[in-house]
VEXMIKE-49739 format. One record per residue (C-alpha): x, y, z; residue in one letter. Coordinates in steps of 0.5 Angstrom, whole numbers, plus 500, padded with zeros to 3 digits. Example, Ala and Ser with C-alpha at 12.3 -4.5 7.8 and 13.67 -1.06 7.14 Angstrom:
525491516a527498514s
END
This chain:
370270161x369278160x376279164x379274159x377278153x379284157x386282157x385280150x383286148x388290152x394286148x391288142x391296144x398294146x400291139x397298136x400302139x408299138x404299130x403305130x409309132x415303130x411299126x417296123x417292129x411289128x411283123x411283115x404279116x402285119x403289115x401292107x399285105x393287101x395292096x389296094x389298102x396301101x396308102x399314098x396317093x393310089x386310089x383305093x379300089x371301088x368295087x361297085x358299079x352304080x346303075x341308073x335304073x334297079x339294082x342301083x348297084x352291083x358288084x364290078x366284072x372281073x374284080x377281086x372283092x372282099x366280104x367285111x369283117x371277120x367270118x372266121x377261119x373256115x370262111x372264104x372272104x374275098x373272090x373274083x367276080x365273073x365278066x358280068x360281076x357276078x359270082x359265077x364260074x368264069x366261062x358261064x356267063x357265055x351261055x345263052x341258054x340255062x336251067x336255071x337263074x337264082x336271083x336273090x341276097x347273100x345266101x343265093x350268092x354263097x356268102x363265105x363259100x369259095x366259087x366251086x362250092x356254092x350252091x348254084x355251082x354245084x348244080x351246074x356241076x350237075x348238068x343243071x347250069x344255073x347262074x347265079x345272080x345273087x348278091x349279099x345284102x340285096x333288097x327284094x326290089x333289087x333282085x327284080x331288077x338283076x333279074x330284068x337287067x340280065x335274065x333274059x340273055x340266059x333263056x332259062x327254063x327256071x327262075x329261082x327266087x331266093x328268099x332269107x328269112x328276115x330280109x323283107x325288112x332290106x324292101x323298106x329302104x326302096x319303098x319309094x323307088x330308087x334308094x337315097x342318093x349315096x347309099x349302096x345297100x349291104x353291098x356298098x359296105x365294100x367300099x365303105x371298108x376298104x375306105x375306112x382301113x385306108x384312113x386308119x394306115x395313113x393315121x395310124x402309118x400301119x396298115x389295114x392288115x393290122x388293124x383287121x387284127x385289132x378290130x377282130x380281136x374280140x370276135x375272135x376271142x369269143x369264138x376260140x374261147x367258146x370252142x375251148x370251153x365247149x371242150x372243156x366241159x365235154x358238151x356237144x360243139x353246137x352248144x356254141x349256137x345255144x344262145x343264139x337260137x334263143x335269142x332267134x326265139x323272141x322275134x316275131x313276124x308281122x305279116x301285115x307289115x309294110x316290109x312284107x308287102x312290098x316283098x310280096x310285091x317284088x315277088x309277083x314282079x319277078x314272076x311276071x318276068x320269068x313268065x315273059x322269059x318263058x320260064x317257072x318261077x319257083x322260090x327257094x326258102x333259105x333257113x337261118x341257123x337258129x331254127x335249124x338247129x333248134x330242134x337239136x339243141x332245145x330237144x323239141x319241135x320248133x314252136x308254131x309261133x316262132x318268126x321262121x315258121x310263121x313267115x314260111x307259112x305266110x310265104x308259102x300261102x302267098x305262093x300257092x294263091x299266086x300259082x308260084x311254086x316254092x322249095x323248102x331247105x328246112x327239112x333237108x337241113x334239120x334231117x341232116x342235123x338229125x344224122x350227126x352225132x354229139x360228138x360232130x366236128x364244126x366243119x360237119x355243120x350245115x353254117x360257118x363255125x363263125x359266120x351263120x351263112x351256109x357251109x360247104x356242107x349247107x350249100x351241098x344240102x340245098x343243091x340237093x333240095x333244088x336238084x330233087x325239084x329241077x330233076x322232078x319238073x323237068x322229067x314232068x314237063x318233058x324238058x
END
């Protein structure tokens, strides 16, 4: 296996160097097909807008933006940001009153989904208008201030806070207010990409299209070579995950850290300011794919000590002893699992055949989770 992505690998090099020293044999494909990476002395695009106050940063309005890397071929990687930059269809942020804010990372932002099939445009699709103010690679402190900045303009009747397992660790580098001069978060990775790619076309006199090729090669490789030998041995498609649910089995959550206190923190913060918005704070509990399909491919439950469920149990304890309300997409997601056969296509699954964020059919299923829940408060509460 490993002399087969030698060889891949090997191939690309060669590639690069024709690239690099008579690029004009290369492909038009290949070659300067985005064009804020085109060198000279044009600028290269900053898509971020830098704040003085909390989130510190965000993504600029009405931009085209890029996610980095490779996400695979079902994965949507670049899309417009709406008229207050997010990621929102472009008439909503003209409404004054919503159902629903979703504040949280890139699984409330719909990380690799295209706008129409994000979890949140789906809702509002469904006359529950919810607008989305997630954004990837956000801390717990930055979804404080998103919500601070521009929640109330909304008027909404419900606050979702959106919580990934794992991203308590993102509270650390705000633990002391505002963030190191220079650092962006996981958003600035934006711009930092786009920098990079500029510096190697004008090295290299080729663009960044193809070394995109080139740096992705080997994640590529990995990924089609585990589809052909998944079908070459006749197993289940989700046998590609295998490893990576194993792996997710030797973490584990420390709920005395000083990552999970100051999430904990940012989370009463958020439901204050809902509350003073006249709004029920509720949090939204995202599932990893490791623990959603590891019922599935381990043929047991998952263990009581792994990291999710250890870290569901603290947050929902924290939840119920400070009267917030919280909603679970585990269930739903590993029942669906459940409904598959072992022969299901990859575009079946809940999460990108690459990337591990929700799928179309993942962002479906939590629409549905967060519908039951909005559907049932309001028809409770008289709405």
């Amino acid at each position: 296996m490993h002399l087969l992505f030698a060889g891949i690998a090997s191939s690309f090099c060669i590639l690069e160097f024709v690239g690099s020293h008579a690029p004009g044999v290369l492909p038009v494909g290949l070659l300067q097909y985005r064009e804020e990476l085109i060198g000279g002395n044009q600028a290269p695009p900053d898509f971020l807008e830098h704040l003085q106050t909390s989130p510190w940063v965000k993504l600029k309005p009405n931009t085209r933006v890029r996610t980095v890397g490779y996400g695979g071929g079902d994965f949507t990687a670049d899309w417009i940001t709406n008229s207050l930059g997010f990621k929102n269809l472009p008439n909503l942020a003209e409404i004054s009153h919503v159902t629903a804010i979703a504040v949280g990372d890139s699984f409330v932002e719909g990380m690799g989904a295209a706008i129409p099939d994000v979890w949140t445009t789906l809702l509002t699709e469904r006359g529950l208008t919810t607008y989305n103010l997630g954004v990837q690679g956000y801390a717990p402190q930055q979804l404080v201030g998103s919500l601070n900045l521009y929640g109330e303009r909304f008027h909404p009747d419900f606050v979702i806070i959106g919580y990934t397992p794992g991203f308590e660790g993102l509270a650390l580098v705000y633990a002391n207010g505002k963030p190191d001069k220079g650092y962006a978060g996981g958003v600035g990775s934006m711009d930092q990409y786009v920098s990079e790619r500029r510096r190697m076309a004008e090295h290299y006199k080729v663009t960044n299209a193809f070394f995109d090729l080139v740096s992705n090669a080997y994640q590529i490789a990995r990924v089609k070579l585990a589809a052909w030998w998944s079908d070459a041995r006749a197993v289940p498609v989700i046998e590609r995950y295998r490893p990576e649910v194993e792996y997710r089995m030797t973490k584990r959550f420390d709920p005395e850290s000083e990552a999970w206190r100051l999430a904990k923190k940012s989370i009463l913060e958020l439901k204050k300011l809902a509350l003073k918005m006249g709004a029920t704070p509720a949090v939204l509990i995202f599932s990893q794919r490791g623990a959603v399909y590891y019922e599935k491919l381990m043929g047991r439950p998952i263990p009581d000590s792994h990291y999710e469920m250890t870290m569901r149990r603290e947050l929902k304890s924290f939840c119920i002893a400070n009267g917030i309300e919280s909603v679970d997409t585990l269930d739903s997601l590993k029942s669906y699992l459940r409904t598959l056969p072992e022969s299901v296509e990859a575009v079946e699954l809940p999460y990108w055949e690459t990337d591990a964020h929700l799928s179309r059919t993942g962002n479906r299923i939590v629409a549905d989770t967060v519908e039951k829940y909005l559907r049932t408060k309001i028809a409770s509460a008289g709405f």
